[in-house]
C-alpha positions in Angstrom: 35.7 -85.2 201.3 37.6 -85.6 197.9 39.9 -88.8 197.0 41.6 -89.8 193.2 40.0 -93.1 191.7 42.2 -92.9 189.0 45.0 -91.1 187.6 45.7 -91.1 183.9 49.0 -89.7 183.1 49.0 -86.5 185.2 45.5 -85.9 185.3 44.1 -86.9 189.0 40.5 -88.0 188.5 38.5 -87.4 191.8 35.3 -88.0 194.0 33.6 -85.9 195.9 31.8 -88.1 199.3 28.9 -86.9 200.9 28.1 -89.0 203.8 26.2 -87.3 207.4 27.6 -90.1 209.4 30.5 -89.4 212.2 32.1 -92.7 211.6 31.7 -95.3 209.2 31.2 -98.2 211.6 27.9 -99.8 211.4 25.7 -100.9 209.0 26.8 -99.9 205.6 25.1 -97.7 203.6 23.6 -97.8 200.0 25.6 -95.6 197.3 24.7 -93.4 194.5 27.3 -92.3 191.7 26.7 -88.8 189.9 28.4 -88.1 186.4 27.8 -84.7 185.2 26.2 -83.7 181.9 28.5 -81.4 179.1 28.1 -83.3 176.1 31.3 -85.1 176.7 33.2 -81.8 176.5 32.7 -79.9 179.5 30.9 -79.7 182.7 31.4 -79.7 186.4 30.8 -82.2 189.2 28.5 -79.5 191.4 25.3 -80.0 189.0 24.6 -83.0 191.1 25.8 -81.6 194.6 21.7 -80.4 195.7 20.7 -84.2 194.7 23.1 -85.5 196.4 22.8 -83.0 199.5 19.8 -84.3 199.8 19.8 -88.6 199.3 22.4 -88.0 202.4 19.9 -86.7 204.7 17.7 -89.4 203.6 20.6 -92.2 204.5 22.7 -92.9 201.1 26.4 -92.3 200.7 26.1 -89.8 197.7 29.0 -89.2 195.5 29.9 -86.7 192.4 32.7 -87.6 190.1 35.0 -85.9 187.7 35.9 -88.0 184.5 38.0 -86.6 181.5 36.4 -84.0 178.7 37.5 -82.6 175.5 37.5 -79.3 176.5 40.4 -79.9 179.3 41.9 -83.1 178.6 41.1 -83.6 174.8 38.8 -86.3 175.5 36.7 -88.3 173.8 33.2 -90.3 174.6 35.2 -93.6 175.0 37.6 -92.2 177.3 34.5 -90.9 179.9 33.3 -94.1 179.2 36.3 -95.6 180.5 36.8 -93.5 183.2 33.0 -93.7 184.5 33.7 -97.5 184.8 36.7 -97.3 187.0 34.6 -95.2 189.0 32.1 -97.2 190.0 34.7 -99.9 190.3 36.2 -97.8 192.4 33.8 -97.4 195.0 33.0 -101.0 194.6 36.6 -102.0 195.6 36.7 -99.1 198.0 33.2 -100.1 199.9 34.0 -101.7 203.4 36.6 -98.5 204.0 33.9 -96.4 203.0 30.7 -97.6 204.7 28.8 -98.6 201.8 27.1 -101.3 200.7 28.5 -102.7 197.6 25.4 -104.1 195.8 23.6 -101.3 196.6 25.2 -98.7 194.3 23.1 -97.1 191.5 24.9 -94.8 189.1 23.1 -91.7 187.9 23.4 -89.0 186.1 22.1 -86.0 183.0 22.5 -85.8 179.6 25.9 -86.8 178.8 26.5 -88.0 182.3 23.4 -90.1 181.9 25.2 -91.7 178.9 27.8 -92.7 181.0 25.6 -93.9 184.3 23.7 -96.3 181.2 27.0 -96.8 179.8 28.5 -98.7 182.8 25.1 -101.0 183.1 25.2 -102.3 179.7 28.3 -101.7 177.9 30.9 -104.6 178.0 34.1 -103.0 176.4 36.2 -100.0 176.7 38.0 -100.6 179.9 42.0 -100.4 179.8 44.6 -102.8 180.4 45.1 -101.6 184.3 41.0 -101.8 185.6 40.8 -104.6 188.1 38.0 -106.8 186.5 37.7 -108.8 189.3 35.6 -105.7 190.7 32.3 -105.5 189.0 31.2 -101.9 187.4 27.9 -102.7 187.0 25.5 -100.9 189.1 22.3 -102.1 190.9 20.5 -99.5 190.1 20.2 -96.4 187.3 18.8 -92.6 187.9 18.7 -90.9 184.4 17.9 -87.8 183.3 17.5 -87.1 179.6 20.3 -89.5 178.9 22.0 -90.2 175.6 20.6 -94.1 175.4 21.0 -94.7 171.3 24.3 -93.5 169.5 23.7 -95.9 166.4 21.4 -96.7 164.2 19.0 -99.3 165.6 15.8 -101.3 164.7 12.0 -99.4 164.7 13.8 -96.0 165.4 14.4 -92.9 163.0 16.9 -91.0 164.2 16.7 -88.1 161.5 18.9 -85.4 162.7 19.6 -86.3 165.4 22.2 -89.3 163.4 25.0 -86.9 162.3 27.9 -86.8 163.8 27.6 -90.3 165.7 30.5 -91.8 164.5 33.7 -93.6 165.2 35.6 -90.0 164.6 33.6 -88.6 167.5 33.5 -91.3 170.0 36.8 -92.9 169.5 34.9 -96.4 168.9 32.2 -97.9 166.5 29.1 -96.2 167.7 27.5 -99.5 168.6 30.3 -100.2 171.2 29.5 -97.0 173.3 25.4 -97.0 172.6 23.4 -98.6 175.5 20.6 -99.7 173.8 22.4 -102.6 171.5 23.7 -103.9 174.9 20.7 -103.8 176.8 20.1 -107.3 178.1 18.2 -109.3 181.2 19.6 -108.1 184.5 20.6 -104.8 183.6 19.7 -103.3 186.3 16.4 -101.0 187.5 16.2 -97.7 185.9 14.3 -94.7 186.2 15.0 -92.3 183.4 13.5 -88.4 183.2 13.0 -86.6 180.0 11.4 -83.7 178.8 9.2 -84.6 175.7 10.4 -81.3 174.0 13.8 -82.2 174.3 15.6 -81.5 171.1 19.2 -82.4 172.0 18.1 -85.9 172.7 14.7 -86.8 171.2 12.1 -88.6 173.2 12.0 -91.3 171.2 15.1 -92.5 172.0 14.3 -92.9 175.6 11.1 -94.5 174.8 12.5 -97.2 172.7 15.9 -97.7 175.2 12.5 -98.5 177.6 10.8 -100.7 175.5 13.3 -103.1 174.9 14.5 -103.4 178.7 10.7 -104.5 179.4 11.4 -106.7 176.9 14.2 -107.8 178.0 12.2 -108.8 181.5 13.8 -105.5 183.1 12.7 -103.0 185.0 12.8 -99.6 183.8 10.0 -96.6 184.5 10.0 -93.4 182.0 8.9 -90.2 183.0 7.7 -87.8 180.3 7.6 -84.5 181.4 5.7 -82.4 178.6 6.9 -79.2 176.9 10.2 -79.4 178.7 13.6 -79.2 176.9 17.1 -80.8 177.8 18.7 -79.9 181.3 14.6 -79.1 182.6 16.0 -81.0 185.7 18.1 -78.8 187.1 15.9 -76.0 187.5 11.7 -76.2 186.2 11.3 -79.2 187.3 14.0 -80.3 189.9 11.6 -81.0 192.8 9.7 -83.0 191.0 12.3 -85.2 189.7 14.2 -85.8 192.6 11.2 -86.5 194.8 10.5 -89.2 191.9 14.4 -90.2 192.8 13.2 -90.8 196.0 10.3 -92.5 195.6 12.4 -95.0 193.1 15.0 -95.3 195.4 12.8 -96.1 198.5 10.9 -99.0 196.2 14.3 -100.6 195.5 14.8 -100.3 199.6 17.5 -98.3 199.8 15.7 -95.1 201.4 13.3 -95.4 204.3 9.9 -94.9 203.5 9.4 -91.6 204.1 
């Protein structure tokens, strides 16, 4: 079933709910929040609809969300941002109507959309004057694949190339305000992130140093390298393989059974 989390102007911004139950009565259920990938521009809510098919035969409440884009609402980063934040506030505020279990919500998602799953874990801005902050945004739990984790400069990493563009112009806010890895700090939650070593959209190294410093922040967070693969290798050469990792992850943070 679809419902609007947020309206901005006239632009309806809607979920998609995949849940197996009859009725919602019972022991809620743990969450997981999708955001597509697009590069902030465009996209579509169905490249997560097979994972999530799939956590709700395995007992999770699995959602896919739309958020603003350039490429139909003129967009930009801070806005998806924004709007991935009143998402997961959203279901947060929406749990006990919806069965869920409301610290057991992990936010997920590729590329772009992984920006945003990592955005609402660590970044403490870019909400608007109408977001209920007395409902958290911050996830339990992060599922990443090839994410955008470091959109500034930052210590011990050479972005080369991969640094143009990055800038207030694009994002509609300093670069450090919207980049994960300057906010990183103890408790953000477990993460697993997936990312093809070959990946020339979003260089490895990013990933690798986004994990370094939340082990060194006393955090959890598990990289998978997958070799020779390129951006988007997730939703197709290696798609079984990642989302039985999901799984596994998911089951050690007890929100699967053990299969």
């Amino acid at each position: 079933k679809s419902e609007t989390y947020r309206k901005v102007g006239d632009t309806e911004l809607k979920v998609w709910i995949f849940d197996s139950r009859q009725k919602t009565t019972g022991q809620p259920l743990p969450a997981i929040v999708f955001f597509f990938g697009g590069g902030w521009t465009g996209g579509s809510p169905t490249q997560f609809e097979p994972q999530s098919r799939h956590l709700t035969t395995r007992g999770m409440v699995a959602i896919v969300a739309d958020y603003r884009v350039k490429s139909r609402h003129d967009a930009k980063p801070a806005d998806c941002v924004s709007d991935a934040k009143a998402c997961v506030r959203w279901v947060r505020a929406n749990a006990a109507r919806l069965g869920i279990d409301p610290e057991r919500i992990a936010a997920a998602g590729g590329s772009a959309g992984g920006h945003l799953a990592a955005s609402v874990a660590t970044l403490p801005g870019l909400d608007t004057a109408t977001d209920d902050k007395s409902v958290s945004c911050l996830p339990n739990a992060l599922v990443l694949y090839n994410p955008g984790t470091v959109m500034a400069p930052f210590p011990g990493l050479d972005l080369k190339g991969f640094g143009a563009g990055l800038d207030k112009s694009k994002f509609g806010c300093e670069p450090t305000e919207i980049s994960p890895i300057h906010h990183v700090q103890k408790g953000t939650p477990p993460t697993i992130i997936f990312h093809g070593k070959a990946d020339t959209t979003v260089p490895y190294s990013t990933v690798e140093k986004f994990t370094e410093v939340m082990k060194s922040a006393g955090n959890r967070c598990e990289l998978i390298g997958f070799e020779g693969q390129p951006h988007g290798f997730f939703n197709k050469a290696k798609y079984a393989e990642t989302l039985a990792a999901t799984d596994a992850f998911l089951v050690s943070l007890g929100y699967l059974p053990a299969k």
